[in-house]
C-alpha positions in Angstrom: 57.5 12.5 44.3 58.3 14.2 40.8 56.5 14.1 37.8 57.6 15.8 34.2 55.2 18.0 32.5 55.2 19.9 29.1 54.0 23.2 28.7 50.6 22.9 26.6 49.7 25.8 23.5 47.1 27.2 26.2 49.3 27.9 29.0 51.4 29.9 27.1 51.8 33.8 26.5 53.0 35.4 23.1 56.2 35.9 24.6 56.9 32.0 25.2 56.3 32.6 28.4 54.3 29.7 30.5 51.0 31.4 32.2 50.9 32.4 35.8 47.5 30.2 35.7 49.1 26.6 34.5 51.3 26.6 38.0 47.9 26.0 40.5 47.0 23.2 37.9 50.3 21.7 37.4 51.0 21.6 40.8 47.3 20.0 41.6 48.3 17.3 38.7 51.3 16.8 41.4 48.9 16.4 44.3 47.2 13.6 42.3 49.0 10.2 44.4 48.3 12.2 47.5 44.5 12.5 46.6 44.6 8.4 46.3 45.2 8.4 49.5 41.9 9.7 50.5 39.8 7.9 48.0 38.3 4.7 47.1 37.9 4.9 43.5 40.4 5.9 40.5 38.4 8.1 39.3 38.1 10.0 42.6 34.5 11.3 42.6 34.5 10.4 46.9 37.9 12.3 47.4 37.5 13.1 51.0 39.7 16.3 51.0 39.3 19.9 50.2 41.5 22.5 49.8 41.5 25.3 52.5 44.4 26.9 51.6 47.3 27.3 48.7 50.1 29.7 47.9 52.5 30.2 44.8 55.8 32.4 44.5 56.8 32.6 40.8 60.4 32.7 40.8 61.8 33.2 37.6 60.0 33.1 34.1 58.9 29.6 32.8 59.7 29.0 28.9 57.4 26.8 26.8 60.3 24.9 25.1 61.5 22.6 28.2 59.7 20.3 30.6 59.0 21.8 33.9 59.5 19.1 36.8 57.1 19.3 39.7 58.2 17.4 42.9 55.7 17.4 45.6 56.3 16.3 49.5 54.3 16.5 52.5 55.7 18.7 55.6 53.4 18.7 58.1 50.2 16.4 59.2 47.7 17.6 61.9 45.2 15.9 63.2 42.9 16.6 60.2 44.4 18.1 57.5 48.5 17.7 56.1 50.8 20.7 54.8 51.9 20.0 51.2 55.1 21.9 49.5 56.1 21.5 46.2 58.7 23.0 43.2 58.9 23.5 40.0 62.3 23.2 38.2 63.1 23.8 34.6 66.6 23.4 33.4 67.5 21.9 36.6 66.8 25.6 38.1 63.9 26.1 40.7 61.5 28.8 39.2 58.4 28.5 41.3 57.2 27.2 44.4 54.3 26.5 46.9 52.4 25.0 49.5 49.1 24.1 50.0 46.4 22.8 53.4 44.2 20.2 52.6 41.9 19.2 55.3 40.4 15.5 55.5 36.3 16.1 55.2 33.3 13.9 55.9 30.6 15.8 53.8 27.8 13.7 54.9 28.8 15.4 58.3 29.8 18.0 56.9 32.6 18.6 59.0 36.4 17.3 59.6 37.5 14.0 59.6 40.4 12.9 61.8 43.4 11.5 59.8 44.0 8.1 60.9 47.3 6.4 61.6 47.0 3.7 58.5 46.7 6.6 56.3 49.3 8.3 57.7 51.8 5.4 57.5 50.9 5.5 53.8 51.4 9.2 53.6 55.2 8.6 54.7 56.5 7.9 51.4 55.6 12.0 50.7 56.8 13.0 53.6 59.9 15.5 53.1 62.9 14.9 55.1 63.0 17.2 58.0 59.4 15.6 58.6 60.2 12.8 58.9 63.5 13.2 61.4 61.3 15.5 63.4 58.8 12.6 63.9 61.8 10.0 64.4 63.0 12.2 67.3 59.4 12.8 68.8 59.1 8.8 69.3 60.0 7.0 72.2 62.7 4.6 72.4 
């Protein structure tokens, strides 16, 4: 999934150069259709996922004059929690990426929640390609 954003005032240095702080919440923005998935509600106040963990490599500088694409896909799901990787491109050039693990939580519990297989179906329109070969080749004929 892609989505197009434009580099706000805010999130901008006074050498035109985009923050190294608007990457964790532009690429959270790109989360959003996953987050969907684990809720009931648009606005999302019972999102049943938290974020355990989430890296970024900056790449190459991000200007404030161009749109910065953010495409987000899923690589991995486990039995509780899914591997998430996403890019940013400007100019059609990759300049940053990441990954993140969110786990699937039951705070009345207060503890995991299995992902279940409806969810997961739904989840396969994120999944990246070599995800979704490698579970093609794990089913049975």
């Amino acid at each position: 999934m892609r989505i197009s954003i434009s580099p706000r005032f805010s999130e901008v240095d006074v050498l035109g150069h985009v923050t190294n702080t608007a990457l964790p919440v532009w690429f959270e923005h790109g989360r959003l259709p996953i987050f969907l998935q684990f809720s009931q509600s648009e606005n999302m106040r019972d999102l049943s996922l938290i974020l355990r963990r989430y890296e970024i490599d900056f790449l190459k500088q991000i200007r404030a004059s161009h749109d910065v694409e953010i495409e987000t896909r899923i690589d991995a799901i486990g039995r509780s929690s899914l591997s998430i990787v996403q890019i940013a491109l400007q100019y059609g050039q990759l300049v940053a990426s990441g990954r993140c693990v969110m786990v699937h939580f039951d705070y009345a519990a207060n503890t995991t929640r299995e992902i279940d297989s409806a969810r997961r179906q739904a989840l396969s329109i994120f999944f990246t390609e070599a995800y979704a070969q490698s579970l093609a080749m794990r089913e049975p004929c």
